[in-house]
Predicted model as a PDB file, atoms N, CA, C, CB and O in Angstrom, pLDDT in the B-factor column:
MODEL        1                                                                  
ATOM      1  N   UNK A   1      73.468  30.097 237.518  1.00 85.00           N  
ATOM      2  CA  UNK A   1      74.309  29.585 238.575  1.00 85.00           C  
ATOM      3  C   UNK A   1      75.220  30.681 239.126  1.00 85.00           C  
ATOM      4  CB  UNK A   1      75.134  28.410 238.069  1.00 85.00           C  
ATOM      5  O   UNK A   1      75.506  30.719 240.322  1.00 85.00           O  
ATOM      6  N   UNK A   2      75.816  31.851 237.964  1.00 89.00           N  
ATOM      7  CA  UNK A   2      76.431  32.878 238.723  1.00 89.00           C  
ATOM      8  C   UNK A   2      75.754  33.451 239.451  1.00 89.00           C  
ATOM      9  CB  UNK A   2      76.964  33.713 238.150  1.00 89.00           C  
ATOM     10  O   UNK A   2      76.467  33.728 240.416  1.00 89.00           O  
ATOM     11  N   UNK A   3      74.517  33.920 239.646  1.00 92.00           N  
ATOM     12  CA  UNK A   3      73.832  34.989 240.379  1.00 92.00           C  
ATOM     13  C   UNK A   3      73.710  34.316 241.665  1.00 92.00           C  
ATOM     14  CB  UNK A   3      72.420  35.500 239.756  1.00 92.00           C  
ATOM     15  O   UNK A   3      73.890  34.891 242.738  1.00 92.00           O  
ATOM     16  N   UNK A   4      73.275  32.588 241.487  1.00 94.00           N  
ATOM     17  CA  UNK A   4      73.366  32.201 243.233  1.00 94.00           C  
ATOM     18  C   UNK A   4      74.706  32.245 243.727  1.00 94.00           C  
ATOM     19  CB  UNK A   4      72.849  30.620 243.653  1.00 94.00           C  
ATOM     20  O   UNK A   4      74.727  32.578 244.912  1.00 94.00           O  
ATOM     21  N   UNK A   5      76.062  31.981 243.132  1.00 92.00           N  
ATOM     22  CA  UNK A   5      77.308  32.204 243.342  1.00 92.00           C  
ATOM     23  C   UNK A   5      77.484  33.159 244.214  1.00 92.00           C  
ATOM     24  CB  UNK A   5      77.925  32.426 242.319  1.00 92.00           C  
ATOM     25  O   UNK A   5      77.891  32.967 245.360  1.00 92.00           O  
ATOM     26  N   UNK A   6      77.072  34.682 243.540  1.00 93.00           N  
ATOM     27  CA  UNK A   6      77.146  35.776 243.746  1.00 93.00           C  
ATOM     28  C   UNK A   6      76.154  36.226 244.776  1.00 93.00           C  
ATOM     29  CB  UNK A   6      77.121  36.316 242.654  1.00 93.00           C  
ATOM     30  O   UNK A   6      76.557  37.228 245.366  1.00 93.00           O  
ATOM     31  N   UNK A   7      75.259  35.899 245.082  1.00 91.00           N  
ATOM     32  CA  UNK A   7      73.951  36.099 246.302  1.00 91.00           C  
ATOM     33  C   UNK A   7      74.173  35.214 247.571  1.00 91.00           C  
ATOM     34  CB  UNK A   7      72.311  35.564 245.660  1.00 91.00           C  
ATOM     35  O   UNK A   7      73.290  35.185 248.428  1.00 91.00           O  
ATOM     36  N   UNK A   8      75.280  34.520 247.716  1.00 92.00           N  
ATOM     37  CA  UNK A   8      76.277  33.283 248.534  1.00 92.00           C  
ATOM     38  C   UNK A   8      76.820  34.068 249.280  1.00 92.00           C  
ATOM     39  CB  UNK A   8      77.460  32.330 247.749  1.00 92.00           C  
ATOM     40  O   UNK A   8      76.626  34.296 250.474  1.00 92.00           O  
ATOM     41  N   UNK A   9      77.861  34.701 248.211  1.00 92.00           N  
ATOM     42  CA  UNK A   9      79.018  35.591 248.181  1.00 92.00           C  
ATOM     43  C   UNK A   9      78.826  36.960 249.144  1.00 92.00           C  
ATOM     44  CB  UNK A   9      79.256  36.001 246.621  1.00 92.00           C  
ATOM     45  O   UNK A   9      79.593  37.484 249.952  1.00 92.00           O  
ATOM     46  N   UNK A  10      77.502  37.300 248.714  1.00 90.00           N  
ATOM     47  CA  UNK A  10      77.293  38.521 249.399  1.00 90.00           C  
ATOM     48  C   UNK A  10      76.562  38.029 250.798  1.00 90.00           C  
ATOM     49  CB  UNK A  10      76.379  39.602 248.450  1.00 90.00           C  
ATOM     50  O   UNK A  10      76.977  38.675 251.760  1.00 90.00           O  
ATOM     51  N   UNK A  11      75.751  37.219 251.072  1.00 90.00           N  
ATOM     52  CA  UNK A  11      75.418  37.400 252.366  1.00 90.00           C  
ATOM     53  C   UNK A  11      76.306  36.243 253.088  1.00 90.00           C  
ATOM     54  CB  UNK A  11      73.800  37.319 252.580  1.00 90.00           C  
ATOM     55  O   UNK A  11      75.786  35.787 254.106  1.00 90.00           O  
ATOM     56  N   UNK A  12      77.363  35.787 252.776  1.00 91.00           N  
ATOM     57  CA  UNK A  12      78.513  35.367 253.923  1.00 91.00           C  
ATOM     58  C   UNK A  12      79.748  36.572 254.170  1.00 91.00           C  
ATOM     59  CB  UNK A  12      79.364  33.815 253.332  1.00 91.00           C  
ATOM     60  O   UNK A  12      80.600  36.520 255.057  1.00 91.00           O  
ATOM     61  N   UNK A  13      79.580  37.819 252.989  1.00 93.00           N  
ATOM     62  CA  UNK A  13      80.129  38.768 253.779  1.00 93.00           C  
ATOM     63  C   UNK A  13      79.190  39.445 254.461  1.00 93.00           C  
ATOM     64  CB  UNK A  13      80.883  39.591 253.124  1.00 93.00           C  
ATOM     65  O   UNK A  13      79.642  39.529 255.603  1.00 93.00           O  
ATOM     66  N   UNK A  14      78.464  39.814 254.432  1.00 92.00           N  
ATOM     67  CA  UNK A  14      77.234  40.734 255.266  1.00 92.00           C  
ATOM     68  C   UNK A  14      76.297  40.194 255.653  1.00 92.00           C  
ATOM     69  CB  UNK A  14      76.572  41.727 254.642  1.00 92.00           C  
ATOM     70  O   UNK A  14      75.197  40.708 255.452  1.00 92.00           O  
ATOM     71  N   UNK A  15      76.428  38.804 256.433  1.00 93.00           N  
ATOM     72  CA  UNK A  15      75.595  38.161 257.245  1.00 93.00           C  
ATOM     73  C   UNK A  15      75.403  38.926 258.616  1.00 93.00           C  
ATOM     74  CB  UNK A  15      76.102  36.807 257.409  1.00 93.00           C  
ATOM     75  O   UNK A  15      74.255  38.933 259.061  1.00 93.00           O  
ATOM     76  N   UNK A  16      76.751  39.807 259.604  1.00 94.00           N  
ATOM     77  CA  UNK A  16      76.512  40.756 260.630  1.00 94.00           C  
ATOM     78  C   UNK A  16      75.239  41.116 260.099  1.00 94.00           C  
ATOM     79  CB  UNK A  16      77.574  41.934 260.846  1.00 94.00           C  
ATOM     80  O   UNK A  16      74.166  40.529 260.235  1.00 94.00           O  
ATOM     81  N   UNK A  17      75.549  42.343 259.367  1.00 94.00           N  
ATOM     82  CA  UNK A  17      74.467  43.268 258.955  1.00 94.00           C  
ATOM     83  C   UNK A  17      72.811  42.603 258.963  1.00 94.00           C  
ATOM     84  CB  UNK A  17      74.902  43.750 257.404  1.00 94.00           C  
ATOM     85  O   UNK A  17      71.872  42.814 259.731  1.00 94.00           O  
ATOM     86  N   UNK A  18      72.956  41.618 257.608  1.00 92.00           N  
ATOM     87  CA  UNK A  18      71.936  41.088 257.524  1.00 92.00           C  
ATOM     88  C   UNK A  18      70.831  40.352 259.072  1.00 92.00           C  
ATOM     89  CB  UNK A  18      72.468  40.211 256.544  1.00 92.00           C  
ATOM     90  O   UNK A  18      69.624  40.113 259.109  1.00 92.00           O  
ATOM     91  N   UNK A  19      72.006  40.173 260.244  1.00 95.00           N  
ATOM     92  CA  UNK A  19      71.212  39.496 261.222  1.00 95.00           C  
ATOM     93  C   UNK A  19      71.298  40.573 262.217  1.00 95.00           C  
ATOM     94  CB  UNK A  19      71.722  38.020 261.704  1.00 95.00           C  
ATOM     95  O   UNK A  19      71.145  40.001 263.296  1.00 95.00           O  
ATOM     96  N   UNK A  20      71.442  41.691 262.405  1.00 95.00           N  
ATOM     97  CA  UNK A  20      71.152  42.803 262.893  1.00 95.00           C  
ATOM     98  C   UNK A  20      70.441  43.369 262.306  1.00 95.00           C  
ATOM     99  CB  UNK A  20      71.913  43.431 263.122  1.00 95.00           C  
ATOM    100  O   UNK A  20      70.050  44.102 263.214  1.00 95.00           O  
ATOM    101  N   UNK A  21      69.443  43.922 260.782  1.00 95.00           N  
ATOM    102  CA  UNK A  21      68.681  44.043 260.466  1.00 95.00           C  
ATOM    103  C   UNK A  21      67.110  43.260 261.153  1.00 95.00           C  
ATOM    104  CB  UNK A  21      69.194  43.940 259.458  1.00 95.00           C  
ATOM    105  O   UNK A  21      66.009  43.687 261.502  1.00 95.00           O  
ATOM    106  N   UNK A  22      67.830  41.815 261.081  1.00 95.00           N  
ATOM    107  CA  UNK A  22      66.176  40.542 261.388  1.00 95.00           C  
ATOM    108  C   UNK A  22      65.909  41.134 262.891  1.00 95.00           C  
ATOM    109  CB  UNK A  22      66.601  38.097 261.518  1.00 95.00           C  
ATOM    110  O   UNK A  22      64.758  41.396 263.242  1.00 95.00           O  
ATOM    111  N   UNK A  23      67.073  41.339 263.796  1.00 96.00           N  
ATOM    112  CA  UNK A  23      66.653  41.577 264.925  1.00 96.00           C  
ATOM    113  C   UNK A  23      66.308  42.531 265.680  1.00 96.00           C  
ATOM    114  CB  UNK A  23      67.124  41.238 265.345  1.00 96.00           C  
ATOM    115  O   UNK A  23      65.992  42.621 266.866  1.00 96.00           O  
ATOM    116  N   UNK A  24      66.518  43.954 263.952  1.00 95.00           N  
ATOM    117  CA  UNK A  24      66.359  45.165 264.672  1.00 95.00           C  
ATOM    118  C   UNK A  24      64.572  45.365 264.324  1.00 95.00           C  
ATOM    119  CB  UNK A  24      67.564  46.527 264.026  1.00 95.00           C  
ATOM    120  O   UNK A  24      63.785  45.998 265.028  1.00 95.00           O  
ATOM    121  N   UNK A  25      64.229  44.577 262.959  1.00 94.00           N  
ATOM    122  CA  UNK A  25      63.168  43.948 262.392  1.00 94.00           C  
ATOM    123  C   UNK A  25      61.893  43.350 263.689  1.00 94.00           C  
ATOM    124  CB  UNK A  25      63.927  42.691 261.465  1.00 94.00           C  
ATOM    125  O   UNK A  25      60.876  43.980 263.981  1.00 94.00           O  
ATOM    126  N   UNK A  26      62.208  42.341 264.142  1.00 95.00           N  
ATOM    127  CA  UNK A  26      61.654  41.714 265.022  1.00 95.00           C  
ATOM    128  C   UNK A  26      61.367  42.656 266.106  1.00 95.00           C  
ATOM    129  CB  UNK A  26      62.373  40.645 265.345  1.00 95.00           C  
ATOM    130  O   UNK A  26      60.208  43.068 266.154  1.00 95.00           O  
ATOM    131  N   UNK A  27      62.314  43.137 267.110  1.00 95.00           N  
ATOM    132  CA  UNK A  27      62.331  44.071 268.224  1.00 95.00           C  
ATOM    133  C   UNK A  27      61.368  45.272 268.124  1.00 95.00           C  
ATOM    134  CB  UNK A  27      63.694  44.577 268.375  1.00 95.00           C  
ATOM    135  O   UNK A  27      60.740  45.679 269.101  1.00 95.00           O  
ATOM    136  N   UNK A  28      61.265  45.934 266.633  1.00 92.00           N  
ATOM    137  CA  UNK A  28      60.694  47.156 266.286  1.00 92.00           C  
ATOM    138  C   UNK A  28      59.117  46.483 266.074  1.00 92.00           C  
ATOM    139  CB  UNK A  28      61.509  47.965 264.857  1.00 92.00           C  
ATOM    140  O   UNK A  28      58.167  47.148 266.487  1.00 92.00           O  
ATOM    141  N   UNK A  29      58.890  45.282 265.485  1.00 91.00           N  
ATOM    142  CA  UNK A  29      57.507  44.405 265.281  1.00 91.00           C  
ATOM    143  C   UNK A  29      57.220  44.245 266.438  1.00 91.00           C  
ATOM    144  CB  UNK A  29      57.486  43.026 264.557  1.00 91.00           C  
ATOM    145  O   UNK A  29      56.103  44.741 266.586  1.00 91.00           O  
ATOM    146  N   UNK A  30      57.668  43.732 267.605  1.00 93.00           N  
ATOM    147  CA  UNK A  30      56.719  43.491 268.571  1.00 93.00           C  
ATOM    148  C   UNK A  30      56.681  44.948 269.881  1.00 93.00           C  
ATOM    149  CB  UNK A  30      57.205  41.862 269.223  1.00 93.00           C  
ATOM    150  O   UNK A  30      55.898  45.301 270.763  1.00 93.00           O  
ATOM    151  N   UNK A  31      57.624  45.294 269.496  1.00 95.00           N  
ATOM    152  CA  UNK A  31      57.323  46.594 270.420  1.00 95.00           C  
ATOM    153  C   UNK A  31      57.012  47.834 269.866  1.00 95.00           C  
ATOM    154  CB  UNK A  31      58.408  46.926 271.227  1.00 95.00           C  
ATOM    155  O   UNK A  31      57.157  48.870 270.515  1.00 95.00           O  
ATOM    156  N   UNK A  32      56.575  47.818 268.657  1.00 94.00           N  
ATOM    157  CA  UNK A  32      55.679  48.915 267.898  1.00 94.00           C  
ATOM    158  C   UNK A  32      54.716  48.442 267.241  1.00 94.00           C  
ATOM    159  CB  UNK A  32      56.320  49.711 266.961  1.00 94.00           C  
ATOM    160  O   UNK A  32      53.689  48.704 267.866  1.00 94.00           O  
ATOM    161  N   UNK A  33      54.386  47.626 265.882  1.00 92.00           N  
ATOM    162  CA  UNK A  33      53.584  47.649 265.425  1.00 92.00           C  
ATOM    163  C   UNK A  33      52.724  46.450 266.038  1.00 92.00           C  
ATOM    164  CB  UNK A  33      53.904  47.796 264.262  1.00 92.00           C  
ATOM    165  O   UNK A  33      51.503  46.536 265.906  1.00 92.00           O  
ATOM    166  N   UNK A  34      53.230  45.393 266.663  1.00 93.00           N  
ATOM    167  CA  UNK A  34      51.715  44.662 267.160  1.00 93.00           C  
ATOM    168  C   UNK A  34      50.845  45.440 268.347  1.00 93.00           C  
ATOM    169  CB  UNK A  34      52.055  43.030 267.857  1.00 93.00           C  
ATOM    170  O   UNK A  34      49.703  45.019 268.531  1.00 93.00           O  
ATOM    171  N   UNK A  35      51.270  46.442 269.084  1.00 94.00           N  
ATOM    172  CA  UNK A  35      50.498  47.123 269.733  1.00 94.00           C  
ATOM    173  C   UNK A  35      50.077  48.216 269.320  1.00 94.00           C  
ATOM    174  CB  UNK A  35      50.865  47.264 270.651  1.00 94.00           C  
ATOM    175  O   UNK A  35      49.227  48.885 269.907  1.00 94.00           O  
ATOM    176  N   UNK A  36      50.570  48.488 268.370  1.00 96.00           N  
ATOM    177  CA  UNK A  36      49.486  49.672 266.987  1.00 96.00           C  
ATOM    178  C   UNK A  36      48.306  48.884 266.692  1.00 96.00           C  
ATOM    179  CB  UNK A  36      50.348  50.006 265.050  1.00 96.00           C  
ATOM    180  O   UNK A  36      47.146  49.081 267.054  1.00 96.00           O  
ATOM    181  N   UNK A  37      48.924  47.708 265.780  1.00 95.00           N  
ATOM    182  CA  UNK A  37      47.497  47.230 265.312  1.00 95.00           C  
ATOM    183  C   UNK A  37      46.490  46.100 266.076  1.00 95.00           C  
ATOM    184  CB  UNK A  37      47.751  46.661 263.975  1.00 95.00           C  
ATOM    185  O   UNK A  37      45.663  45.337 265.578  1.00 95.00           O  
ATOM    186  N   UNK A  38      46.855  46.281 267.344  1.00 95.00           N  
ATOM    187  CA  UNK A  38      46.295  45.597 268.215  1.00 95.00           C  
ATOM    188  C   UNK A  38      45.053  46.558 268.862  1.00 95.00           C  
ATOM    189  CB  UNK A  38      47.394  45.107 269.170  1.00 95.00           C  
ATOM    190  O   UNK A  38      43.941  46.125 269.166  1.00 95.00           O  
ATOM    191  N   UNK A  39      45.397  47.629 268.969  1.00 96.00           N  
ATOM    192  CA  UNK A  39      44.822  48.723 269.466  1.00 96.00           C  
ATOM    193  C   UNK A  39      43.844  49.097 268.227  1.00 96.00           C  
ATOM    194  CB  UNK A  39      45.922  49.840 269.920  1.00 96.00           C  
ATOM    195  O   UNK A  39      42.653  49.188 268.523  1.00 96.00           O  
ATOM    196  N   UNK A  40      44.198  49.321 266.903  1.00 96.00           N  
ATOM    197  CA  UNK A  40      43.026  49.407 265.804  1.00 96.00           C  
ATOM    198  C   UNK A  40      41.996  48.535 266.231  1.00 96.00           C  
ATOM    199  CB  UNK A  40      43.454  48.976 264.303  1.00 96.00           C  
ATOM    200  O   UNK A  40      40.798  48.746 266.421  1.00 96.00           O  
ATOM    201  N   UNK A  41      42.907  47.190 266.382  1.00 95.00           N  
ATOM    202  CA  UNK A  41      41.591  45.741 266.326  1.00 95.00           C  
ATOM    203  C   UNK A  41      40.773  46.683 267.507  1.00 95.00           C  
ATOM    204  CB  UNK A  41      42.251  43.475 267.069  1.00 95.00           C  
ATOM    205  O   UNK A  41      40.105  47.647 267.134  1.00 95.00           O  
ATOM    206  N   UNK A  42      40.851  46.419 268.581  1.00 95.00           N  
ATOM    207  CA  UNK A  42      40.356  46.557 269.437  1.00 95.00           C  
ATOM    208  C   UNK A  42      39.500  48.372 269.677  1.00 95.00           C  
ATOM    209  CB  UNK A  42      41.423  46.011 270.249  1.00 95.00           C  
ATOM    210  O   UNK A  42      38.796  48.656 270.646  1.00 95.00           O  
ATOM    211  N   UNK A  43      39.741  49.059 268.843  1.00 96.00           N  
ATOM    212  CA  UNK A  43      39.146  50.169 268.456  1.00 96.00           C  
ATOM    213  C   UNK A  43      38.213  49.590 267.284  1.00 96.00           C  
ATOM    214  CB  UNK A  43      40.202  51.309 268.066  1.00 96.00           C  
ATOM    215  O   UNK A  43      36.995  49.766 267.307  1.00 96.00           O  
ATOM    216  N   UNK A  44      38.632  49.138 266.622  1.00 94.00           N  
ATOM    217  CA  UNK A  44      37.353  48.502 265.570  1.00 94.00           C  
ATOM    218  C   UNK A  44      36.264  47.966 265.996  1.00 94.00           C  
ATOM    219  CB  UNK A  44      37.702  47.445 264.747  1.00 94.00           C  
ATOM    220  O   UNK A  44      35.122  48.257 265.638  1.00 94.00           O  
ATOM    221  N   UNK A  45      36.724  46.840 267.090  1.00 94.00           N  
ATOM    222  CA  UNK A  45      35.377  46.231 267.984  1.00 94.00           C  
ATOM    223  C   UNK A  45      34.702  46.976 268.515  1.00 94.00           C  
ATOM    224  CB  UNK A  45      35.553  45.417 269.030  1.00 94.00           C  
ATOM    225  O   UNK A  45      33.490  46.763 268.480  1.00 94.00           O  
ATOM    226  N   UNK A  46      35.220  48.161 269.226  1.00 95.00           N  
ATOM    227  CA  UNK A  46      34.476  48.865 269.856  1.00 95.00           C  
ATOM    228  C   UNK A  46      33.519  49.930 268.996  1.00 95.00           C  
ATOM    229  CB  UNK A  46      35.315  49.413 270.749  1.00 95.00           C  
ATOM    230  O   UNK A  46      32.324  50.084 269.250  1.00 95.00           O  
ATOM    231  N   UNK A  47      33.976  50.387 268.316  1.00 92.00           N  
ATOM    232  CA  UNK A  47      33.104  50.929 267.117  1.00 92.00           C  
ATOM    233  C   UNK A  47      31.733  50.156 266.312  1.00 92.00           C  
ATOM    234  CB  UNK A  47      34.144  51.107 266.044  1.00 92.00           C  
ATOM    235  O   UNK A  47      30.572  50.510 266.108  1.00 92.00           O  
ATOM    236  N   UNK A  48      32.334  49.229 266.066  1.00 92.00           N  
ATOM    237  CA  UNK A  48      31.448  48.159 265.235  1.00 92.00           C  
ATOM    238  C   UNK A  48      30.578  47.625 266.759  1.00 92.00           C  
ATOM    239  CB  UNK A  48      32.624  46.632 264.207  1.00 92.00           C  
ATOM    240  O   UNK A  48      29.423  47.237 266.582  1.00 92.00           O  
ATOM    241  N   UNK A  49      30.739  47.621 267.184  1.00 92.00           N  
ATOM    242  CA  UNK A  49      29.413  46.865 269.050  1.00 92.00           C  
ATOM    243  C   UNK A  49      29.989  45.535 269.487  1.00 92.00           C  
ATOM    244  CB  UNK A  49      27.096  46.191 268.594  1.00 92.00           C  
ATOM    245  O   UNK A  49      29.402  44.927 270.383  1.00 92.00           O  
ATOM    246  N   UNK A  50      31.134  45.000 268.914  1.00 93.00           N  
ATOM    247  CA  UNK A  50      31.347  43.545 268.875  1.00 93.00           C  
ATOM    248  C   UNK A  50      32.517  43.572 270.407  1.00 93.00           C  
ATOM    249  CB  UNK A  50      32.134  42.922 267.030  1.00 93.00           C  
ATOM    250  O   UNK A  50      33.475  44.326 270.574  1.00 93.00           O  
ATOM    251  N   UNK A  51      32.084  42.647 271.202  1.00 93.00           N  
ATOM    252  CA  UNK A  51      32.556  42.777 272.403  1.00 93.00           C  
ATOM    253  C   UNK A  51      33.859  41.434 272.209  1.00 93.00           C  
ATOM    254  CB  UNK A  51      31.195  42.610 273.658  1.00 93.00           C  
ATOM    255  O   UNK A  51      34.860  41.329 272.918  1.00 93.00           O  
ATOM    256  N   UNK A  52      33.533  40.671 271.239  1.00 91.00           N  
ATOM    257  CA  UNK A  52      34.348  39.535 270.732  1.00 91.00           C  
ATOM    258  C   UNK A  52      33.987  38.743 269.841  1.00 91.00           C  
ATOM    259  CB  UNK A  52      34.650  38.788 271.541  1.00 91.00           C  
ATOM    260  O   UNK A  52      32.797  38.469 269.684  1.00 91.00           O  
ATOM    261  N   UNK A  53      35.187  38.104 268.911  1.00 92.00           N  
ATOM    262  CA  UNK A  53      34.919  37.438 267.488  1.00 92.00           C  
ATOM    263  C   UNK A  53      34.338  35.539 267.638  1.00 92.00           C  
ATOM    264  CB  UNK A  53      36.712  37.580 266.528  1.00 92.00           C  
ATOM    265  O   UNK A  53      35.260  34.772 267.916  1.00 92.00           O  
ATOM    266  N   UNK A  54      33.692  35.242 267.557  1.00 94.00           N  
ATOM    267  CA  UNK A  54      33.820  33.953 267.215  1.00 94.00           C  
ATOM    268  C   UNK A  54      33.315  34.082 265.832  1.00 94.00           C  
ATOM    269  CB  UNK A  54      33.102  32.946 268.138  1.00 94.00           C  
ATOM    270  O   UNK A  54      32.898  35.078 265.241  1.00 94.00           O  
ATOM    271  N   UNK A  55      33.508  32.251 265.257  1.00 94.00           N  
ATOM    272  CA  UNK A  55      33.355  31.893 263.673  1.00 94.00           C  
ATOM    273  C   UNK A  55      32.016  32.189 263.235  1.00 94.00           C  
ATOM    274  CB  UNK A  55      33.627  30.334 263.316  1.00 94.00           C  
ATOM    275  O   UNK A  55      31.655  31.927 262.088  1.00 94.00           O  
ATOM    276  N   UNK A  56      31.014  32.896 264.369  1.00 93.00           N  
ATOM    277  CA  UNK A  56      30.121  32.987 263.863  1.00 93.00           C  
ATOM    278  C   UNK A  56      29.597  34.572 263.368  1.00 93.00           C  
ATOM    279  CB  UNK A  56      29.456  32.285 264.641  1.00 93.00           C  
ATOM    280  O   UNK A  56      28.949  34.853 262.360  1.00 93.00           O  
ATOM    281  N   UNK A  57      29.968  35.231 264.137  1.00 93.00           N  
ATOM    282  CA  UNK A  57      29.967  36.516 263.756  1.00 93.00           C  
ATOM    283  C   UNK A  57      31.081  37.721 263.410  1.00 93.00           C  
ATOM    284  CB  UNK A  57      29.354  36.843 264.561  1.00 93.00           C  
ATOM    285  O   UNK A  57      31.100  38.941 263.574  1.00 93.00           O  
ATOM    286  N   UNK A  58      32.090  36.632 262.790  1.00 93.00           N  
ATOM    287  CA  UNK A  58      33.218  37.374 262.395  1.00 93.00           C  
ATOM    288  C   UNK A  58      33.114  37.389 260.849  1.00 93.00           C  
ATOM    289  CB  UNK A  58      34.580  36.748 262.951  1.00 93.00           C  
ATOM    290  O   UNK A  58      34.082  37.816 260.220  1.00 93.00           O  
ATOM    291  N   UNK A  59      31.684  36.826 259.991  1.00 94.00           N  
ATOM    292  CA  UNK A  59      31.375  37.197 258.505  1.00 94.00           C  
ATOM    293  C   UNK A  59      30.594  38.644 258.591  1.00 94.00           C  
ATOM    294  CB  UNK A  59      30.351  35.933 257.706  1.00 94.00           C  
ATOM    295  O   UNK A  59      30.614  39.436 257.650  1.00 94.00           O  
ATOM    296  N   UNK A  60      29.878  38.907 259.876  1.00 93.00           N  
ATOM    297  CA  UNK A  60      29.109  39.762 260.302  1.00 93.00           C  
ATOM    298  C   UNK A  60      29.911  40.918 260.073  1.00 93.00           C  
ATOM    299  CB  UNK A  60      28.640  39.526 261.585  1.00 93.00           C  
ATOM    300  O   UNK A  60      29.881  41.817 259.233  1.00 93.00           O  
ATOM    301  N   UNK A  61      30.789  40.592 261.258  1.00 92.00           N  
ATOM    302  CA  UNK A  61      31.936  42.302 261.506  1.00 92.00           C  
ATOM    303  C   UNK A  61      32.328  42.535 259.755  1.00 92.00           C  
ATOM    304  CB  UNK A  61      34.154  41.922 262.827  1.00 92.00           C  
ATOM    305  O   UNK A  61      31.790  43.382 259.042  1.00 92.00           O  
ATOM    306  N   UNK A  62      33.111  41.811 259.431  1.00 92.00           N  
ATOM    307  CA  UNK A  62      34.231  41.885 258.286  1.00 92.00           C  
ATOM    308  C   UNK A  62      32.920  42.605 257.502  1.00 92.00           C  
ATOM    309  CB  UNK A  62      35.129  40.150 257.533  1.00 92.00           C  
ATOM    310  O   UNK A  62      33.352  43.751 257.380  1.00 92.00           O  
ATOM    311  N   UNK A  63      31.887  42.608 257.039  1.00 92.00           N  
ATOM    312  CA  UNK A  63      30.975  43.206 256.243  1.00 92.00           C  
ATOM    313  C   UNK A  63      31.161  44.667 256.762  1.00 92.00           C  
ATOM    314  CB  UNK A  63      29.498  42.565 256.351  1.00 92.00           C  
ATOM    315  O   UNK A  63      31.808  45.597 256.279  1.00 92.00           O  
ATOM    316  N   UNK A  64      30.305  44.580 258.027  1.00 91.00           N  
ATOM    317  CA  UNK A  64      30.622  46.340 259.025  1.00 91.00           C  
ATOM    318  C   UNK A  64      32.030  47.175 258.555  1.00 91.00           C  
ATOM    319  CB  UNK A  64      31.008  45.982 261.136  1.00 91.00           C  
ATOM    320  O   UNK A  64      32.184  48.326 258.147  1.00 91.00           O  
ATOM    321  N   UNK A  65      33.005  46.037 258.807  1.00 89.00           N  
ATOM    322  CA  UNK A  65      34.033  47.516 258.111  1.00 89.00           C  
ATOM    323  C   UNK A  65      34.081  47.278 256.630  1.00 89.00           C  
ATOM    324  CB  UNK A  65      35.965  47.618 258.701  1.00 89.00           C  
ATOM    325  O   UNK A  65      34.729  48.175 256.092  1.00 89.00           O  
ATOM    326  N   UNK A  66      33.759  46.647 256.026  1.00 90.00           N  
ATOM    327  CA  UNK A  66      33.499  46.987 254.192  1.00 90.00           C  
ATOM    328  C   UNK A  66      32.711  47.807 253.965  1.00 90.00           C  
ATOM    329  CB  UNK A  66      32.945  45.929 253.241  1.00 90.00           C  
ATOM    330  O   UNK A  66      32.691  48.194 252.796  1.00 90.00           O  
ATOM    331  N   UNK A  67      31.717  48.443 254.946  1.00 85.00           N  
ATOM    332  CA  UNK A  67      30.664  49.080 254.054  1.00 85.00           C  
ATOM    333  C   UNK A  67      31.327  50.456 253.974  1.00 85.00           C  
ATOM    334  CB  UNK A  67      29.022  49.090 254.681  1.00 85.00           C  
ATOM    335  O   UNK A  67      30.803  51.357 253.319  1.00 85.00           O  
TER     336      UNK A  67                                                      
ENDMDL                                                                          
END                                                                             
């Protein structure tokens, strides 16, 4: 019960911080890494011949990049 006391304690003093972290978090996720790994995906397809995924040949691809 002390440690949740104490884990209370600390993020109602450093809740600023903590919610400037989520949003420096978020901001840096969608304007860096989903268009990194959006660009892999889409470099992968093109490598592998796949012009687009459906449920049917997305057991297909996922093999292509395992091998």
């Amino acid at each position: 019960m002390d440690k949740i006391k104490k884990a209370a304690e600390l993020i109602r003093i450093n809740w600023q911080v903590l919610a400037g972290f989520e949003i420096l978090y978020k901001i840096l996720s969608f304007a860096i890494f989903t268009p990194f790994f959006w660009g892999v995906f889409n470099l992968l397809m093109k490598i592998t011949g796949y012009e687009y995924l459906t449920i049917e040949n997305i057991i297909p691809f996922l093999l292509i990049l395992l091998q």
